[in-house]
C-alpha positions as CSV (number, residue, x, y, z in Angstrom):
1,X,39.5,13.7,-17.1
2,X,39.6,11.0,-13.9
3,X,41.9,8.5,-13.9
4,X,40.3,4.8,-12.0
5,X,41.9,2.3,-13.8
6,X,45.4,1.6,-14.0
7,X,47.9,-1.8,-14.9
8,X,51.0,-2.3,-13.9
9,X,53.8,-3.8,-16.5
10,X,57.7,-3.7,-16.7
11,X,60.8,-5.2,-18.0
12,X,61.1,-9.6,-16.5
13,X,64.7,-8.6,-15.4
14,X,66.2,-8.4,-12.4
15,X,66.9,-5.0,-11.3
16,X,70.4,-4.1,-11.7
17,X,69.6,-1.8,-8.8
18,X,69.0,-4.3,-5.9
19,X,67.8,-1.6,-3.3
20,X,67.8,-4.1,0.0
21,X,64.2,-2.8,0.6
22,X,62.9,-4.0,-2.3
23,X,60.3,-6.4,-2.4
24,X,60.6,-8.0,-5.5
25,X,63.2,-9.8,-4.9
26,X,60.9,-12.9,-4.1
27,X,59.0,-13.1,-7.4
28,X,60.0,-16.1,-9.3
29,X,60.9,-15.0,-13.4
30,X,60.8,-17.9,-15.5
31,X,60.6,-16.3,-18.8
32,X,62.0,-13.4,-20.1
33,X,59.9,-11.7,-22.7
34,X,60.4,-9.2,-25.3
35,X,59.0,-5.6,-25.1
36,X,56.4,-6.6,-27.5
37,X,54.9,-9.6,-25.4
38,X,55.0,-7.6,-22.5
39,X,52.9,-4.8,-24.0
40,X,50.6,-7.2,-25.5
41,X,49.9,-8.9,-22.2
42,X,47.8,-6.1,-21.1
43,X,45.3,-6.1,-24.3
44,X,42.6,-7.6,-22.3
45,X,42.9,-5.0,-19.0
46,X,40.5,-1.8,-18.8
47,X,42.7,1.0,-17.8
48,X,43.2,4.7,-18.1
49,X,46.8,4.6,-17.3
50,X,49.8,2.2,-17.6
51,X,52.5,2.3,-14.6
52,X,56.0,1.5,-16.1
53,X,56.8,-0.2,-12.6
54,X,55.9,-3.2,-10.9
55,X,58.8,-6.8,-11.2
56,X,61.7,-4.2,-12.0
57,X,63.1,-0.8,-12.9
58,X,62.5,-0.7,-16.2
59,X,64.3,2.5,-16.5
60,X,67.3,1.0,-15.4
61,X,68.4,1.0,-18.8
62,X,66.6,3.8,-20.3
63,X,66.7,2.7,-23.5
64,X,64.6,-0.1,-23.0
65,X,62.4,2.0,-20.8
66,X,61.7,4.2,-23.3
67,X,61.1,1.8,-25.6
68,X,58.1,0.3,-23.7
69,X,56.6,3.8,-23.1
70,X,56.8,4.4,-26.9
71,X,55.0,1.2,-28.1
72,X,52.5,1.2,-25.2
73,X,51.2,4.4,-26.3
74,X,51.4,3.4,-29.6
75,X,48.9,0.7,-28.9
76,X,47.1,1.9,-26.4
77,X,46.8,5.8,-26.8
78,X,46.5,6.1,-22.5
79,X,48.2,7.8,-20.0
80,X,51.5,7.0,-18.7
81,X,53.7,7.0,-15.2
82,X,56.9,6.3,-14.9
83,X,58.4,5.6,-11.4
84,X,61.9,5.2,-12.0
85,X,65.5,6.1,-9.8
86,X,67.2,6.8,-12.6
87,X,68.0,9.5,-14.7
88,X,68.2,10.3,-18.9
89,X,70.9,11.6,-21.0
90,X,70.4,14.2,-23.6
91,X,69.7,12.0,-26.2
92,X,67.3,10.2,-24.1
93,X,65.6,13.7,-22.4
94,X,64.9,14.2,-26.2
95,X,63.5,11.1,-26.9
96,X,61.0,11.6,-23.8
97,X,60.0,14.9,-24.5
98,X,58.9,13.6,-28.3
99,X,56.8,11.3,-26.3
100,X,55.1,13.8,-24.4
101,X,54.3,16.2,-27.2
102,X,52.7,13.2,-28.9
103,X,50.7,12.2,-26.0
104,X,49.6,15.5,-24.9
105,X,48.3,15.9,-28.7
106,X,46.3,13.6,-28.0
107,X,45.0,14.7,-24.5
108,X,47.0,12.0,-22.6
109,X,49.6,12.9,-19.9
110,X,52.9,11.8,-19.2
111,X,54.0,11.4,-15.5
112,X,57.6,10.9,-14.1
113,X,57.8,9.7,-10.1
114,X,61.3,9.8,-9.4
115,X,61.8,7.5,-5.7
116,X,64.6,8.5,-3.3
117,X,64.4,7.5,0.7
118,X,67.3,9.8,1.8
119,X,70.0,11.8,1.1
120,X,73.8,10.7,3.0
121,X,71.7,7.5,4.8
122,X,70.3,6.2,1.5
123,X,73.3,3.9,1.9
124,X,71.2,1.7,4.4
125,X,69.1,0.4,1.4
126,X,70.2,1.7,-2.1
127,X,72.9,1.1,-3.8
128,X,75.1,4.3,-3.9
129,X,77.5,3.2,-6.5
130,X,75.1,2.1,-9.2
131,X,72.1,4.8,-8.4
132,X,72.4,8.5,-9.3
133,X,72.8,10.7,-6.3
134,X,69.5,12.3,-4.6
135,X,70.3,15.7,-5.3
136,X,71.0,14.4,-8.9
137,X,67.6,12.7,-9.5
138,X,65.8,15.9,-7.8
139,X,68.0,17.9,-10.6
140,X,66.7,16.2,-13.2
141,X,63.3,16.1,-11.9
142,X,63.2,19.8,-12.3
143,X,64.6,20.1,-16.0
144,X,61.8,17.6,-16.8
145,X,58.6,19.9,-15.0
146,X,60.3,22.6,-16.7
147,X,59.6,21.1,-19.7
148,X,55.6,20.3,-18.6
149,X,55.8,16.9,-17.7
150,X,54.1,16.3,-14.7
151,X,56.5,15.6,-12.2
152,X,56.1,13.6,-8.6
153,X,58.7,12.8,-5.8
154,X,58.1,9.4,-4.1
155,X,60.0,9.6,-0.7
156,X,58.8,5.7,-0.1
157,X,59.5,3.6,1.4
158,X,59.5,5.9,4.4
159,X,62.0,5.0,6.6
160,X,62.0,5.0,10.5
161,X,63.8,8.1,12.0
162,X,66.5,6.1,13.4
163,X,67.7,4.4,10.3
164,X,66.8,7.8,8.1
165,X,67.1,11.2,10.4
166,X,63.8,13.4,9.6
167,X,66.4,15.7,8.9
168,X,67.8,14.3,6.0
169,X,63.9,14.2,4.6
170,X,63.3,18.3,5.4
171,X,66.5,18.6,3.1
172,X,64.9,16.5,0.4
173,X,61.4,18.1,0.4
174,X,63.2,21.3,0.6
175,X,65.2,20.3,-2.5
176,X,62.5,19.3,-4.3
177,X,60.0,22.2,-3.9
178,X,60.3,23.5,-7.0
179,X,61.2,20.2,-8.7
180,X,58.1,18.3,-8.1
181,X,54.4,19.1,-8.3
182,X,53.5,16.3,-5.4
183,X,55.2,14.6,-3.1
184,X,53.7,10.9,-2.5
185,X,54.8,8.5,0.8
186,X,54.1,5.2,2.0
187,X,55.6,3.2,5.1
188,X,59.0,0.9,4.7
189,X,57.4,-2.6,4.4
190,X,59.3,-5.6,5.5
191,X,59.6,-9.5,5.3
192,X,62.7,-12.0,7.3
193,X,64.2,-11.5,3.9
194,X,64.4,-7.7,3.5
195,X,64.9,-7.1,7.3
196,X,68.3,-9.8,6.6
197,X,69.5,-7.5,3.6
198,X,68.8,-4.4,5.4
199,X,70.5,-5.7,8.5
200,X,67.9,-4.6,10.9
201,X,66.2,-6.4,14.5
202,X,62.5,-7.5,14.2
203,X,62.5,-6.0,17.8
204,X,63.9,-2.9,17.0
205,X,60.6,-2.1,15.0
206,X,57.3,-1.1,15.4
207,X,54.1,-2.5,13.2
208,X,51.4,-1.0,11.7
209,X,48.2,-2.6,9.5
210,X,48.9,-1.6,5.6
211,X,47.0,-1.3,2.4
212,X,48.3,-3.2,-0.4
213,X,47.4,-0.6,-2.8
214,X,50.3,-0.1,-4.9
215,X,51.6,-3.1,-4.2
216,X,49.7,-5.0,-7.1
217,X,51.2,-7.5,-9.1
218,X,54.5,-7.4,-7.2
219,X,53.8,-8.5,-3.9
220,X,55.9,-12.0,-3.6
221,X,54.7,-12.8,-0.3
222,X,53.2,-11.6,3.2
223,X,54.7,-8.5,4.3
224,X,54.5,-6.0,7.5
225,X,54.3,-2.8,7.5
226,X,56.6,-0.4,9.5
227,X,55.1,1.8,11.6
228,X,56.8,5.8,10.9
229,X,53.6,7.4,11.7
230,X,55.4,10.1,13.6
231,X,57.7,10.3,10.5
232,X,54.8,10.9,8.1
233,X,53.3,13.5,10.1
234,X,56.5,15.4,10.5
235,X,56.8,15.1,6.6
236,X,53.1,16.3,6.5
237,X,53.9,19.0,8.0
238,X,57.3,20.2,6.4
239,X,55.2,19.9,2.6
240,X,52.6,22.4,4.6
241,X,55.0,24.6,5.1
242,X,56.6,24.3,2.1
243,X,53.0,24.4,0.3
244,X,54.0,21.0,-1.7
245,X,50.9,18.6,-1.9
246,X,51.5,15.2,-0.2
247,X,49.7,12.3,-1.0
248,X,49.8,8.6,0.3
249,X,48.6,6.8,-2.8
250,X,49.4,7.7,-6.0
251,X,46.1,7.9,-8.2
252,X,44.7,10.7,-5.7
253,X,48.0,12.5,-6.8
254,X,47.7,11.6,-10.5
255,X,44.1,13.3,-10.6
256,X,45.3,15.7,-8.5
257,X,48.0,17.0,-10.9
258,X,45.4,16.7,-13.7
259,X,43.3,19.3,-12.1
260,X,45.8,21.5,-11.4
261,X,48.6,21.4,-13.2
């Protein structure tokens, strides 16, 4: 199996989760529509695997995130990523694992990307009071590859080393080792709006050019790309020693993990 294609869908909400970095912010929602109308907006795509992430977290409330997993496979029979910050309950773990032994009956894979950017300086962008704690998130990443659902860690945006200590990302990856079958990374990318929220000087920054790859169908306006070149090739080489594969992008990951997991 190779994966090309992909779509991107999620909830119209706003997410609850407002991470300053976040570049949805922008993106105008005029109508709010049901879980149905939002899987049925993708009937005319060609894909080989629907990403539960692009306006919103749509695991924010996992009920509804489950929900969308559940009928888009229903309909579709494809595979399935979720990138979410969030964490399930029992109940909820439950109700996901039926979902993967379903899919995998049927030869289709179910992926969990759980994003963190740091560990005590995640403060700087997320949300601390209304996001599960890194080492919380990495926790439940683990129960979930125990359980064979592939399993990736997206430390991304990647922050520079002043505003996130290279320290604080050895701990993750060291954390997460065991938890998560890839790691995957990208640059923090940054408009007047988000450098506002995240209280940071234009000068204080260095620029880089970008790819907008997994930045479809959310991308509200032009953005720039930081540059944390030496902070990805430090990260490089912490996964190296650690022997977890890093990726950039996340389809070279997916097909990666379907090869060898």
């Amino acid at each position: 199996m190779n994966i090309q294609k992909r779509v991107l869908i999620s909830v119209d909400d706003f997410c609850p989760f407002q991470c300053k970095h976040c570049y949805t912010y922008q993106i105008e929602r005029d109508v709010k529509r049901t879980i149905d109308q939002i899987v049925a907006s993708i009937a005319n795509e060609k894909f080989d695997i629907v990403y539960i992430s692009q306006r919103s977290d749509s695991f924010a409330d996992p009920a509804v995130g489950l929900e969308l997993c559940e009928k888009v496979f229903q309909r579709y029979k494809c595979n399935i990523l979720i990138i979410t910050r969030n964490i399930l309950d029992n109940n909820q773990y439950q109700r996901l694992l039926e979902l993967n032994k379903i899919m995998t009956a049927q030869n289709k894979m179910l992926f969990w990307a759980c994003s963190v950017i740091g560990m005590e300086s995640a403060n700087v962008s997320e949300n601390t009071h209304l996001i599960p704690k890194t080492t919380e998130r990495i926790k439940f990443l683990s129960k979930l590859k125990t359980s064979n659902i592939r399993t990736m860690l997206l430390i991304r945006p990647l922050f520079p080393s002043f505003i996130i200590p290279n320290s604080e990302i050895e701990k993750i990856v060291e954390l997460a080792a065991n938890s998560a079958h890839c790691i995957i990374t990208g640059p923090l990318m940054v408009n007047d709006k988000i450098l506002m929220r995240l209280n940071i000087g234009e000068k204080t920054l260095k620029y880089c050019n970008g790819d907008t790859e997994y930045l479809q169908g959310a991308l509200a306006e032009s953005m720039k790309y930081v540059d944390v070149s030496d902070e990805i090739a430090h990260l490089d080489k912490i996964c190296n020693k650690l022997k977890v594969p890093l990726f950039k992008h996340s389809m070279p990951a997916i097909n990666f993990l379907l090869g060898n997991t």
